[in-house]
Structures are given as C-alpha cells and as structure tokens.
C-alpha positions in Angstrom: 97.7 111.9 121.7 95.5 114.6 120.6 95.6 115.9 117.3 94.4 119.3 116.5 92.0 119.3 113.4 92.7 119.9 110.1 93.8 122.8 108.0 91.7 123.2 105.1 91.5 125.1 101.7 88.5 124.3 100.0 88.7 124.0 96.0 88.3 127.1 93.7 85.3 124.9 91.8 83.8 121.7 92.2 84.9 119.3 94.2 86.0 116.3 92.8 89.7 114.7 94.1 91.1 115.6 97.8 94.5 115.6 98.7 96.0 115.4 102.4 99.2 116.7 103.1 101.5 116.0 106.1 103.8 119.0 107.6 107.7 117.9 108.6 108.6 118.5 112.2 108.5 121.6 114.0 106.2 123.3 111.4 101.8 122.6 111.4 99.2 122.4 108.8 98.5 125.9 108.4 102.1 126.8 107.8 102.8 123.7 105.5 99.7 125.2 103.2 100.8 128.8 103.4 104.7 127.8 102.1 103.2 125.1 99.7 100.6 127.5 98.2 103.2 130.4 97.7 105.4 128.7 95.4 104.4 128.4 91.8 105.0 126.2 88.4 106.7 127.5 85.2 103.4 128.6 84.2 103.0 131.0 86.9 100.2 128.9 88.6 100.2 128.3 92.4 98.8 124.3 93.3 95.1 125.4 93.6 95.0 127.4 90.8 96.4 124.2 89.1 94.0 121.9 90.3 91.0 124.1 91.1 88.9 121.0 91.9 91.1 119.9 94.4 90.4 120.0 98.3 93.6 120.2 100.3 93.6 118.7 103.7 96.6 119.4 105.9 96.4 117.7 109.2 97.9 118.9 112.3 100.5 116.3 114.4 100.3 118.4 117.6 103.3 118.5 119.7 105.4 116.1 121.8 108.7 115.6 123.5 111.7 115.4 121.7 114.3 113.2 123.8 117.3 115.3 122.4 116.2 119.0 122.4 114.3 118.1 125.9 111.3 120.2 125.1 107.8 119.7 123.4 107.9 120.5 119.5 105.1 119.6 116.8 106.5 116.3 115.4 104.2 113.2 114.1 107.3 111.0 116.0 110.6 111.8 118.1 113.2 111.4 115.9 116.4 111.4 118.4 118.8 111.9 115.3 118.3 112.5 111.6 122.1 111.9 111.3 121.9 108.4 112.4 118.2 107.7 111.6 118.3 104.5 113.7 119.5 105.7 117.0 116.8 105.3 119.6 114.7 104.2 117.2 112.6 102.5 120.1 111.6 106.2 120.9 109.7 106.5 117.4 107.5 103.3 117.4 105.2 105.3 120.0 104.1 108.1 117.5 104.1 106.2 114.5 101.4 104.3 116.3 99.7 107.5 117.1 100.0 108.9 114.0 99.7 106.3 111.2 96.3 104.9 113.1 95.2 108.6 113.0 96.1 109.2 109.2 94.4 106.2 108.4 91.3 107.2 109.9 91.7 110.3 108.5 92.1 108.6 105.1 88.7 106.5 105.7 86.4 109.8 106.6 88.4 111.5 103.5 87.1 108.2 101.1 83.7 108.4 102.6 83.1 112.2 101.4 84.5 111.0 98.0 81.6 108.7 97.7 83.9 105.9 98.3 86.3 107.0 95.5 89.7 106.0 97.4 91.2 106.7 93.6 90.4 110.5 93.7 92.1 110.9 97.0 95.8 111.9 97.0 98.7 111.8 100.3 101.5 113.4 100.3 104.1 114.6 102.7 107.4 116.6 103.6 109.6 115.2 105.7 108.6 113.6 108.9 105.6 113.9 107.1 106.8 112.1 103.8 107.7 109.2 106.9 104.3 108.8 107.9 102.2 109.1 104.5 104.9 105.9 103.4 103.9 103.7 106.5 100.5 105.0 106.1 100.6 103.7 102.5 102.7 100.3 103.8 99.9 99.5 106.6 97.5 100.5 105.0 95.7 97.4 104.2 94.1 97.6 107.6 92.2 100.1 106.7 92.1 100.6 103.0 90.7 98.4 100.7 91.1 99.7 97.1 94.3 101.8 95.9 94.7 105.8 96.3 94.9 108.1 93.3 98.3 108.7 94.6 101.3 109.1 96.9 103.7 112.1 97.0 106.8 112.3 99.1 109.3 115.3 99.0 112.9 115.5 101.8 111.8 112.1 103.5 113.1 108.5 104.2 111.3 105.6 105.6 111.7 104.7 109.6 112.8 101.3 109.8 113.8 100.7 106.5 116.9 98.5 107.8 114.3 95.7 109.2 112.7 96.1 105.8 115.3 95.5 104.1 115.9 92.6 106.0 112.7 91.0 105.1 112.8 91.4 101.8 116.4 89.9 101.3 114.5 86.4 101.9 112.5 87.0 98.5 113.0 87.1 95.2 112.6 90.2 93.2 111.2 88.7 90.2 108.5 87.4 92.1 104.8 87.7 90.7 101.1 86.7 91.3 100.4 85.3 94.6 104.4 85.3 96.1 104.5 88.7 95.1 101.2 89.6 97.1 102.6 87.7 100.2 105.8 89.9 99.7 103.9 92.5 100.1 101.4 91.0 103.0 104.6 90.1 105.1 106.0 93.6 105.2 102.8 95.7 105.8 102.6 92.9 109.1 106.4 93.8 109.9 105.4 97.6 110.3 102.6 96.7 112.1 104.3 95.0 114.3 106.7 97.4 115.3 103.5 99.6 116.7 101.5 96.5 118.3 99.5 97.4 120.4 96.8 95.5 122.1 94.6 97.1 120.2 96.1 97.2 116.8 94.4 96.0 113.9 95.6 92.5 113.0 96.4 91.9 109.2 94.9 88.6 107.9 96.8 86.2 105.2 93.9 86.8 103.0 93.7 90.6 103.7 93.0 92.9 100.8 96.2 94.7 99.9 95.4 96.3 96.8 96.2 99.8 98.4 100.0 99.3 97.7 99.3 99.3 94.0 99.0 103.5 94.2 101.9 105.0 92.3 104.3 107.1 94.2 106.0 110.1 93.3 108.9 110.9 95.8 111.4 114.0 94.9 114.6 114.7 97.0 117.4 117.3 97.0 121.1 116.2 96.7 122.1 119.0 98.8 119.7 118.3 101.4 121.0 119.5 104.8 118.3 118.0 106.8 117.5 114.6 105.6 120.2 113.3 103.6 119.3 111.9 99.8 120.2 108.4 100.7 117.8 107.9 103.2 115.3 109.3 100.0 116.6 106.7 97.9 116.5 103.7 100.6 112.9 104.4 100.4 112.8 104.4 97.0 114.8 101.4 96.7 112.7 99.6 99.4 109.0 100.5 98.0 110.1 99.3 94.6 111.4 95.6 96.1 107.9 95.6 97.4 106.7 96.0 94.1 105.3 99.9 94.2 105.3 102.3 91.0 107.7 104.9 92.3 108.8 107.6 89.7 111.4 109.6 91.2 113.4 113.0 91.0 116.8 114.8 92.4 117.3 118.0 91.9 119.8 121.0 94.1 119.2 124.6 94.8 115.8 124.5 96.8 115.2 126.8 99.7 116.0 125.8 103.6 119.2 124.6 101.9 118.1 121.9 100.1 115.4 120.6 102.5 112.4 121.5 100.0 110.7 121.7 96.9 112.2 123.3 94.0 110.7 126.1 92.2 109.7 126.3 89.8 110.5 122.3 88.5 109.0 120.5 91.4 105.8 121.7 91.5 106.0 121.4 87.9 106.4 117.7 88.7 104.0 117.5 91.4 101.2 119.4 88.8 102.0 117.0 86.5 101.8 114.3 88.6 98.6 114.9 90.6 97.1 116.0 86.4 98.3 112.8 84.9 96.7 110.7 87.8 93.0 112.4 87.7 92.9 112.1 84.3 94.0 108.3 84.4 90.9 107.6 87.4 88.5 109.8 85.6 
C-alpha cells in the first residue's frame, strides 16, 4: 500500500510538541486540517493559535477498495458495515496491518525529530482514524518504548473489540504490578495477531510496554449518525480493563449530524487537554 506523504502545518513559534492526526474515511489529511483548523474554542482561538508551538502532522491513508460501495475510496481499512462493525471483519485485518505498521513508523521518525521526546508527541484521530491511532497505541510496544504525551480520539470505536473483550474476561480487574503488565502484554499480542504477517514484529514476554501508560482523551456524540456512541464507549470500556487513563466526553448537536467535534466545547476540551499534558511533560 502506498501512502501519500503527510500534510503539514508547521508551528506559529518554536517547535517543541508534534501532534499527528488521522482523517476518517473518505476524507485526506489536507481536508481533516482545513475542517479541524476552522473551528475555534470559547476563546475565539483556532488549535494552532492555541498551541503555537505545536507541529501538526496529518498523514494521508490513500485509497482502497471498499467491498460494499465496490469502488476505491480513501480509507485506512474496508469497513464493510459501520452498522454491524463485525461483519466481514476478515476484510479489515489487511489495512490495519498496512496502516498501523505505517503509523508506527511514522510515530518513530516523529520521536526522532523530538530528540527522542516520545512525551511531547501527541495522536489523535476521527473516526476510522480514531480506529487506527487506538491499535496504534495497543501494538504499540513493538515499536515504542517510552509513553506519548497523549492520545485523542473523537466519532470512533475499536475494530475487534469483541475478541478483546474476550481476553480480558479471563482477568481480574483489580489486578496490579506484574499481572497487570501481562494483562496488558497479552492483548497488544492478540491485535497483533490478527495482522500476522510473516513479517510482523513479534512481541516478547519481557517487551517494554510502557507506551500504554499515555492518557487518552476520547469524546463522542450521542446523536452520532455514523458511528454509533456505543461502539465509543466499548472502547472506552475496553482501554480502561486494560488499565489506560481514559477521560471521556458526550456531548449532541455537532455538525455532519453528530459525527464530529463540537464547537465551541470540544475543542475547548481538546485545548485543554493537549495544555494540561505539555505542561505535565515540561
């Protein structure tokens, strides 16, 4: 799969955090930034003129065939039904081996112009994309050795959330220390097993997994046309069993009948978010 490059806006000043933000389906990075960006806070201020030290990073999935509308569309994975999320969910597994391996990569060469500051680097993600930057987060041992400043997830769910769930039933939640960290271990394996290839990174049993210790911010609408809430709050649900930070917000009345981010309160909450975690990694 090729994958266009990146969309970027540079930061108004210095350059000091990055974020990198994943378009849904049928949209790219350039349009993701343009609707992000033209939205504003209660104070009047758009994201970059919040956070003018911030580079923003909005990759590009490229396009490929969607089994139901039987034509090419930009998508990270074909999703044959956000209805029922797990039909032909054997048609996903092939992008979100494309497309995790290639956000994790991403993630890496993102870290390295930091200056190996993985805290001052921020995902996020709408939609499909909210899908990917979670799995990118839940495999992310693999590749990422030390937590991110943050995660931010907006109209999203989890793919394969069921088998998940499955896995976690045969732990307890009260678990801590070392049970807690195999917990953890045991589920970034199960995702990564799904996308096995013969070429896919393996996960040791003493692999590093420090990475799912970034907090998560995920926000859905209730009235949410697209991508119902309760797939937003499975994920939820599933990220805290594993032991992630989540903080997490409803609201109604977005644009694209519910399948966005309200404005002015949700970038209020994203500002908030993204200000509360720089100043915590400063």
């Amino acid at each position: 799969m090729h994958f266009p490059e990146p969309h970027i806006q540079h930061p108004k000043g210095e350059h000091t955090q990055t974020a990198v933000f994943l378009h849904g389906r049928g949209s790219d990075g350039a349009e993701f930034a343009e609707d992000l960006f033209s939205s504003v806070n209660s104070q009047g201020q758009t994201l970059p003129e919040s956070l003018p030290n911030m580079r923003w990073v909005f990759p590009n999935s490229g396009s490929r065939w969607h089994a139901r509308f039987e034509e090419e569309i930009p998508a990270w994975f074909d999703a044959y039904s956000l209805d029922r999320i797990e039909e032909r969910q054997e048609s996903q597994v092939e992008g979100l081996q494309e497309s995790v391996f290639y956000i994790l990569n991403l993630l890496s060469q993102e870290i390295q112009q930091l200056g190996g500051k993985s805290h001052h680097l921020y995902l996020g993600g709408i939609s499909q994309g909210m899908a990917i930057a979670l799995w990118s987060l839940i495999c992310g041992p693999v590749k990422l050795q030390s937590p991110l400043g943050g995660v931010l997830g907006f109209c999203g769910w989890l793919p394969f959330a069921g088998q998940v769930e499955d896995l976690l039933k045969g732990y307890d939640d009260t678990l801590s220390g070392a049970e807690a960290s195999n917990k953890q271990r045991q589920t970034s394996k199960l995702l990564l097993g799904v996308i096995a290839e013969s070429n896919t990174p393996k996960l040791s049993d003493n692999a590093d997994i420090s990475v799912l210790s970034t907090p998560v911010f995920l926000s859905h609408g209730t009235d949410d046309n697209l991508v119902s809430v309760e797939l937003g709050r499975q994920a939820t649900q599933v990220l805290q069993s594993l032991g992630v930070s989540v903080e997490r917000s409803e609201f109604t009345g977005a644009e694209a009948d519910g399948h966005w981010i309200k404005e002015p309160e949700g970038f209020d909450q994203i500002t908030w978010f993204l200000q509360n975690q720089i100043e915590k990694n400063l």
